[in-house]
DSSP file (Angstrom, degrees, kcal/mol; ACC not computed):
  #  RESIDUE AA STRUCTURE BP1 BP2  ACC     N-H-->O    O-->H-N    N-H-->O    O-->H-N    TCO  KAPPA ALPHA  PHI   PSI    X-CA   Y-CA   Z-CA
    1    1 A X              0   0    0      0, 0.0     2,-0.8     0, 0.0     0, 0.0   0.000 360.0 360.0 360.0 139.1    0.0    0.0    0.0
    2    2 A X        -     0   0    0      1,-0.1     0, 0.0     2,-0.0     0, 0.0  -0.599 360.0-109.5 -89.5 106.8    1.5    3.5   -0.7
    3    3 A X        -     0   0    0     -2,-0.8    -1,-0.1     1,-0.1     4,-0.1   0.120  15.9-154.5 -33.3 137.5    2.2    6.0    1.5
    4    4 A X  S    S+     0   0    0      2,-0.1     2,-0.5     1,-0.1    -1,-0.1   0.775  71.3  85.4 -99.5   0.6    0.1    9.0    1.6
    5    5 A X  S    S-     0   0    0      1,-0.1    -1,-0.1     0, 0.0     0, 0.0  -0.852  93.6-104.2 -75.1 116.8    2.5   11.2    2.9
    6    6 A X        -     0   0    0     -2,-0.5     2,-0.4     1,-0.1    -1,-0.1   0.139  31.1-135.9 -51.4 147.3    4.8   12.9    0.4
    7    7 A X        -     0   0    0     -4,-0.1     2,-0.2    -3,-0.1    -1,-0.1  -0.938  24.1-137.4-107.9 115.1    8.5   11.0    0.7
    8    8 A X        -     0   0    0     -2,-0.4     0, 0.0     1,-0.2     0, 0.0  -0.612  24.2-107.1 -91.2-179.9   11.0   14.0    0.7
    9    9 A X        -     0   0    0     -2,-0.2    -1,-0.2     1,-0.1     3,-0.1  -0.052  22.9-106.1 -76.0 172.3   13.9   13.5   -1.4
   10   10 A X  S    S+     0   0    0      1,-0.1    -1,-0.1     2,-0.1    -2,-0.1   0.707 118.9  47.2 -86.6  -7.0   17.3   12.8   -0.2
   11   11 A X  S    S-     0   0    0      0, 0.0    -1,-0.1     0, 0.0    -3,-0.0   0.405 112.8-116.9 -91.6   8.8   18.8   16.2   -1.1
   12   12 A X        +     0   0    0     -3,-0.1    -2,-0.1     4,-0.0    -4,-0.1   0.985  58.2 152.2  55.9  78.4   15.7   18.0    0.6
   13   13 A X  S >> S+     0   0    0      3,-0.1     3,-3.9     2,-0.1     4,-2.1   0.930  70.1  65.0 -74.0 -63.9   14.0   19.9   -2.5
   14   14 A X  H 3> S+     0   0    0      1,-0.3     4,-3.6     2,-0.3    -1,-0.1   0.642 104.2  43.6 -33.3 -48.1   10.8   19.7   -0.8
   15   15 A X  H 3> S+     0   0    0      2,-0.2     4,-1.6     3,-0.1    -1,-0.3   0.658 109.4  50.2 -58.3 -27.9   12.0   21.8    1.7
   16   16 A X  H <> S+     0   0    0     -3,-3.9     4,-0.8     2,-0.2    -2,-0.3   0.923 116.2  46.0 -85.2 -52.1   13.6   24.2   -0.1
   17   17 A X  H >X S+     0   0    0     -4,-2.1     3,-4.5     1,-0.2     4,-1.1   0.911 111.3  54.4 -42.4 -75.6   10.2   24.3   -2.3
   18   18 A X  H >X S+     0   0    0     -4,-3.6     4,-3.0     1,-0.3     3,-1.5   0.741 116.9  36.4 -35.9 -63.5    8.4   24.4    1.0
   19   19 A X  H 3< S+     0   0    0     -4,-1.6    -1,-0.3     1,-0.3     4,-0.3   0.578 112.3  51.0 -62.4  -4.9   10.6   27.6    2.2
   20   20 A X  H <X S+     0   0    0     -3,-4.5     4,-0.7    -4,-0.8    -1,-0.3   0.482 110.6  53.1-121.2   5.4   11.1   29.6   -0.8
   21   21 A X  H <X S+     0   0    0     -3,-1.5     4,-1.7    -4,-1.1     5,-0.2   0.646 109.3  50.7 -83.9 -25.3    7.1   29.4   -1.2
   22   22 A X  H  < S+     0   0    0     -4,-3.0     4,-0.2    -5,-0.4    -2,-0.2   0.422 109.5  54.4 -72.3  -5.8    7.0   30.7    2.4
   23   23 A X  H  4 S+     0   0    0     -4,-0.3    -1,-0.2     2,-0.1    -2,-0.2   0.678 109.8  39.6 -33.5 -80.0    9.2   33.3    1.1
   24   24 A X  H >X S+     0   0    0     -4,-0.7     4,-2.2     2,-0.2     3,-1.5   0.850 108.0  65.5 -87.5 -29.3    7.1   34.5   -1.8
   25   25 A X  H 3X S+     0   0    0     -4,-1.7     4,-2.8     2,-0.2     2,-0.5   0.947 110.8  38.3 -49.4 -74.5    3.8   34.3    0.4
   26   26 A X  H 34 S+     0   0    0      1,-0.2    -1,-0.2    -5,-0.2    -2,-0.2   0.365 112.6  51.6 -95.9  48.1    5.3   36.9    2.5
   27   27 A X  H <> S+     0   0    0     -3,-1.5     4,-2.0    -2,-0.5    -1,-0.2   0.645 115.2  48.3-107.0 -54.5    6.9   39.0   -0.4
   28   28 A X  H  X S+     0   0    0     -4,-2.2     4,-2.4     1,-0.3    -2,-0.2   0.820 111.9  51.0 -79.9 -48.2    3.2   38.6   -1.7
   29   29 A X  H  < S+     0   0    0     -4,-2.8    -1,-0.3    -5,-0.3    -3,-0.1   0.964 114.6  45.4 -56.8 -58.8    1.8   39.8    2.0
   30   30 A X  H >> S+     0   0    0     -5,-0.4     4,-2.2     1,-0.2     3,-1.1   0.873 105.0  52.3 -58.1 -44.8    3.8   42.5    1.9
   31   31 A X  H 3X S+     0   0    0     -4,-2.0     4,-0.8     1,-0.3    -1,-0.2   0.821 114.2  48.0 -42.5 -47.4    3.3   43.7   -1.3
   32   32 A X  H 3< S+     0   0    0     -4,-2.4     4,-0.3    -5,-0.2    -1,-0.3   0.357 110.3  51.7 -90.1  23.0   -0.4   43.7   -0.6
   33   33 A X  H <4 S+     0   0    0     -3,-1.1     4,-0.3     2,-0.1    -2,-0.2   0.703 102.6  50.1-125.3 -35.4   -0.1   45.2    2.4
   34   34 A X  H  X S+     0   0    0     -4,-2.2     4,-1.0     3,-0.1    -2,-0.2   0.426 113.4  60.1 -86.1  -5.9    2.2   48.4    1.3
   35   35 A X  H  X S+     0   0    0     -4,-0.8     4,-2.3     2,-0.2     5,-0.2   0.713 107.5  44.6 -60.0 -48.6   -1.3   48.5   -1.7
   36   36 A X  H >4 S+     0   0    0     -4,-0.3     3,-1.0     2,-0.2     2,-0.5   0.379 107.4  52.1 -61.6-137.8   -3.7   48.9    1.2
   37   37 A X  H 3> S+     0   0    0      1,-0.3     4,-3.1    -4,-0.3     3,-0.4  -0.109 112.6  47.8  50.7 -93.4   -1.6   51.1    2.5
   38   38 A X  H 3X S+     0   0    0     -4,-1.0     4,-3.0    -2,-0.5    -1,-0.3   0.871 114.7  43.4 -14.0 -79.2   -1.7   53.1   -1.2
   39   39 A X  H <X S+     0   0    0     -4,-2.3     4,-3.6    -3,-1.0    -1,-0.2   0.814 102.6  64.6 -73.5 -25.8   -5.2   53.0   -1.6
   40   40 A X  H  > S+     0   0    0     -3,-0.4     4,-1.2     2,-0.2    -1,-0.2   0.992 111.7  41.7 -36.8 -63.0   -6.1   54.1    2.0
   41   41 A X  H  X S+     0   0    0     -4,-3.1     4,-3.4     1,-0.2     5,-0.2   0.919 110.9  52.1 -68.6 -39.2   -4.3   57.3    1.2
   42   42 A X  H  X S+     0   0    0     -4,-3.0     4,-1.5     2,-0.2    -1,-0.2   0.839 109.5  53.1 -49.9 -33.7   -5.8   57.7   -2.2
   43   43 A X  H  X S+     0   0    0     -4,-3.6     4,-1.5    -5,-0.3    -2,-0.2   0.885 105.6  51.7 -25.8 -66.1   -9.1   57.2   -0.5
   44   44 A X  H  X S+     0   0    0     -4,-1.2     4,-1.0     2,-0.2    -2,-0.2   0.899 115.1  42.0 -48.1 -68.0   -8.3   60.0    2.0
   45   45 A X  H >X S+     0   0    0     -4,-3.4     4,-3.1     1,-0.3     3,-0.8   0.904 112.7  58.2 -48.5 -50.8   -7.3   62.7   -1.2
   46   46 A X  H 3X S+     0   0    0     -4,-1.5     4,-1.7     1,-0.3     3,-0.5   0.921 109.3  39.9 -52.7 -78.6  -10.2   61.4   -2.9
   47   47 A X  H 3X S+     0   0    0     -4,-1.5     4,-1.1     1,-0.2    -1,-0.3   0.455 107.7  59.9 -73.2   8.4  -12.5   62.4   -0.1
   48   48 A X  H << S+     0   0    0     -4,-1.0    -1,-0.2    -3,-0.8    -2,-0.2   0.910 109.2  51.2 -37.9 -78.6  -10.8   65.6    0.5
   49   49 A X  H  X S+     0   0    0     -4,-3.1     4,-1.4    -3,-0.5    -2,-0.2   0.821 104.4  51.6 -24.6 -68.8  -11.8   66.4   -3.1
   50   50 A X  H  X S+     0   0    0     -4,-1.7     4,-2.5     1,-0.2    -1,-0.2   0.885 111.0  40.8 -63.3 -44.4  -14.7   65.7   -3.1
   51   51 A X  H  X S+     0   0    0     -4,-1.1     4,-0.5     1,-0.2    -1,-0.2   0.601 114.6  56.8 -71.3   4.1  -15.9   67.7   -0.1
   52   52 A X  H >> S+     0   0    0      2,-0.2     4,-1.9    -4,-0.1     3,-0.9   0.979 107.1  45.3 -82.5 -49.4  -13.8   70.3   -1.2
   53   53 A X  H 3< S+     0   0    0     -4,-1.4     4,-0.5     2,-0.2    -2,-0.2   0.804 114.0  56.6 -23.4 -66.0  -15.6   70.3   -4.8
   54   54 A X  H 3< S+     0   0    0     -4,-2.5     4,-0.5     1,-0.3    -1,-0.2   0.363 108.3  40.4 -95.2  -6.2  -18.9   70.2   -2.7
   55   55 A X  H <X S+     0   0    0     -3,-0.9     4,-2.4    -4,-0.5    -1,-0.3   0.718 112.7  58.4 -81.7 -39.9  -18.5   73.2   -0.6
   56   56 A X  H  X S+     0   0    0     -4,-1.9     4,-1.1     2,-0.2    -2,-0.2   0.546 105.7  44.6 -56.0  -7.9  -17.2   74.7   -3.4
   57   57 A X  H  > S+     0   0    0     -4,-0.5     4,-1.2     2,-0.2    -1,-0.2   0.794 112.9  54.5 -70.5 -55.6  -20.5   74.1   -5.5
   58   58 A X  H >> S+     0   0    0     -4,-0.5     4,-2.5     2,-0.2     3,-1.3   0.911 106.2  51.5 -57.7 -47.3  -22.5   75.3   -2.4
   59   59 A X  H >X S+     0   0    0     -4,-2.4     4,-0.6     1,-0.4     3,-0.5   0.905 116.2  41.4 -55.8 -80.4  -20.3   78.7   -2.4
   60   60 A X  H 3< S+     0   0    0     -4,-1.1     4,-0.4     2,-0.3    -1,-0.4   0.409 112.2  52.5 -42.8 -26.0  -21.2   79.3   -6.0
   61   61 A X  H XX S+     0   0    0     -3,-1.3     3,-1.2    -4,-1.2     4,-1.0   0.918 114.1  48.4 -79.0 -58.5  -25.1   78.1   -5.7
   62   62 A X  H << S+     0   0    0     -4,-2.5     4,-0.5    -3,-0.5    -2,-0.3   0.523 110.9  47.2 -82.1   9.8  -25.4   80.6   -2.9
   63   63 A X  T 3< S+     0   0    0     -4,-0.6    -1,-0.2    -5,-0.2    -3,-0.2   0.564 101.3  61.8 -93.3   2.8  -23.9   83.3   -4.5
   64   64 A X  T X> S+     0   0    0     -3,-1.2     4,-1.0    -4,-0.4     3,-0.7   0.543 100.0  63.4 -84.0  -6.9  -25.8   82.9   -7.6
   65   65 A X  T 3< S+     0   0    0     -4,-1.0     2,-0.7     1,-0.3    -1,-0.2   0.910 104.5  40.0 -83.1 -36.1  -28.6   83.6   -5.5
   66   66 A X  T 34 S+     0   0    0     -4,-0.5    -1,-0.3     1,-0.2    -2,-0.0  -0.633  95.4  80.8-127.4  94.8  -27.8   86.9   -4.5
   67   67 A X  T X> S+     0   0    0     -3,-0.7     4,-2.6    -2,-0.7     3,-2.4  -0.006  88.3  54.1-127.1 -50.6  -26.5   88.1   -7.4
   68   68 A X  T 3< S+     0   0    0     -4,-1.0    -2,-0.1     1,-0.3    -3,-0.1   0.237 103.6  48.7-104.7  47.9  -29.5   88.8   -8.8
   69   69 A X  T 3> S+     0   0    0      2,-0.1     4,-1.8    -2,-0.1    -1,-0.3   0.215 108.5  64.3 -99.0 -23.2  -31.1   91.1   -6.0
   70   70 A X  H <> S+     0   0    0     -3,-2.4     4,-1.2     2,-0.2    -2,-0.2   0.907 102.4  42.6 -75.3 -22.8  -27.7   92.7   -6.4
   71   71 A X  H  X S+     0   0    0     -4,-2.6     4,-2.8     1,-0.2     5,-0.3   0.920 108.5  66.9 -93.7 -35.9  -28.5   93.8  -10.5
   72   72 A X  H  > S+     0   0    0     -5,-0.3     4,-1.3     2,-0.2    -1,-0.2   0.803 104.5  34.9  14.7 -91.7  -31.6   94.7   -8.9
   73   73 A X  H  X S+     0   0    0     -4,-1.8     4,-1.1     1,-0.2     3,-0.3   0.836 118.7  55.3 -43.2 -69.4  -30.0   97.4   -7.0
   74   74 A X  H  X S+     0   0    0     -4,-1.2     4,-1.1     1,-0.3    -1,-0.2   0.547 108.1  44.9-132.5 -48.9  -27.9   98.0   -9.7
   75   75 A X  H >X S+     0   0    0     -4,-2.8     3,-2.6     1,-0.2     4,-0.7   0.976 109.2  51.5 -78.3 -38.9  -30.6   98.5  -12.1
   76   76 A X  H 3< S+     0   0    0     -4,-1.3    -2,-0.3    -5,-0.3    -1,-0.2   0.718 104.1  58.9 -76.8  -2.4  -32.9  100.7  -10.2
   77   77 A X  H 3< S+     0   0    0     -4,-1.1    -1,-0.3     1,-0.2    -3,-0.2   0.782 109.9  48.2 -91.6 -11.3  -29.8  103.2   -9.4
   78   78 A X  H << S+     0   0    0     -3,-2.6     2,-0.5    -4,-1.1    -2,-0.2   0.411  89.7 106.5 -97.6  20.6  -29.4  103.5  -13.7
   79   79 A X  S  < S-     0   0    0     -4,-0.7     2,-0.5     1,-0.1    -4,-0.0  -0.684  84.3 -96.5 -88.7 142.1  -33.0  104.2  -14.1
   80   80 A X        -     0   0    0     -2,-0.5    -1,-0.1     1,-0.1    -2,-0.1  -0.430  31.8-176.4 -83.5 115.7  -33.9  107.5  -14.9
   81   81 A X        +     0   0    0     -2,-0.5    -1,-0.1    -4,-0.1     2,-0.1   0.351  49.0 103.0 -68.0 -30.2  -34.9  109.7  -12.4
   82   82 A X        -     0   0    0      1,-0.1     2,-0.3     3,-0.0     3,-0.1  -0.341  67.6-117.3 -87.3 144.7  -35.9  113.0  -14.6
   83   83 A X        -     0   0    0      1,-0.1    -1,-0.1    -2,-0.1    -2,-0.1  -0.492  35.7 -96.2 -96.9 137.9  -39.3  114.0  -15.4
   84   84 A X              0   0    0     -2,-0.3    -1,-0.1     1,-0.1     0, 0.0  -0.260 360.0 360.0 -62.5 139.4  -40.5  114.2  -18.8
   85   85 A X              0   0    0     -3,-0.1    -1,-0.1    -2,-0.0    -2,-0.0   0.412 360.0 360.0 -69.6 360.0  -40.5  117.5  -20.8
């Protein structure tokens, strides 16, 4: 009957396999780990922007609103004041 447990060799590849996949697992860890990292802060800018963007919208919404009580003003001081001949 055949073992089911893997036999390693006599110059111990398997082991070297074993380690140098235990090796690129935590090159791989790392790697994803300094990407989180990345995108966290890109997150951050992102939502920066955007509420930056979105106050700036507001600024501009409420000042388009009183603009135009200001030509209002604006108009009734060029209308002409003199009585007809």
């Amino acid at each position: 009957m055949p073992s089911e447990k893997p036999v390693a060799s006599a110059n111990g590849t398997d082991e070297a396999d074993l380690a140098k996949a235990f090796q690129e697992l935590a090159r791989g860890e790392q790697t994803a780990s300094a990407l989180e990292d990345q995108l966290t802060n890109m997150e951050a800018r992102i939502e920066e922007l955007l509420a930056r963007a979105e106050r700036e919208q507001q600024e501009a919404a409420s000042g388009e609103r009183q603009e135009p009580s200001s030509r209002d003003d604006s108009h009734k001081a060029q209308t002409d004041t003199r009585e007809p001949k």
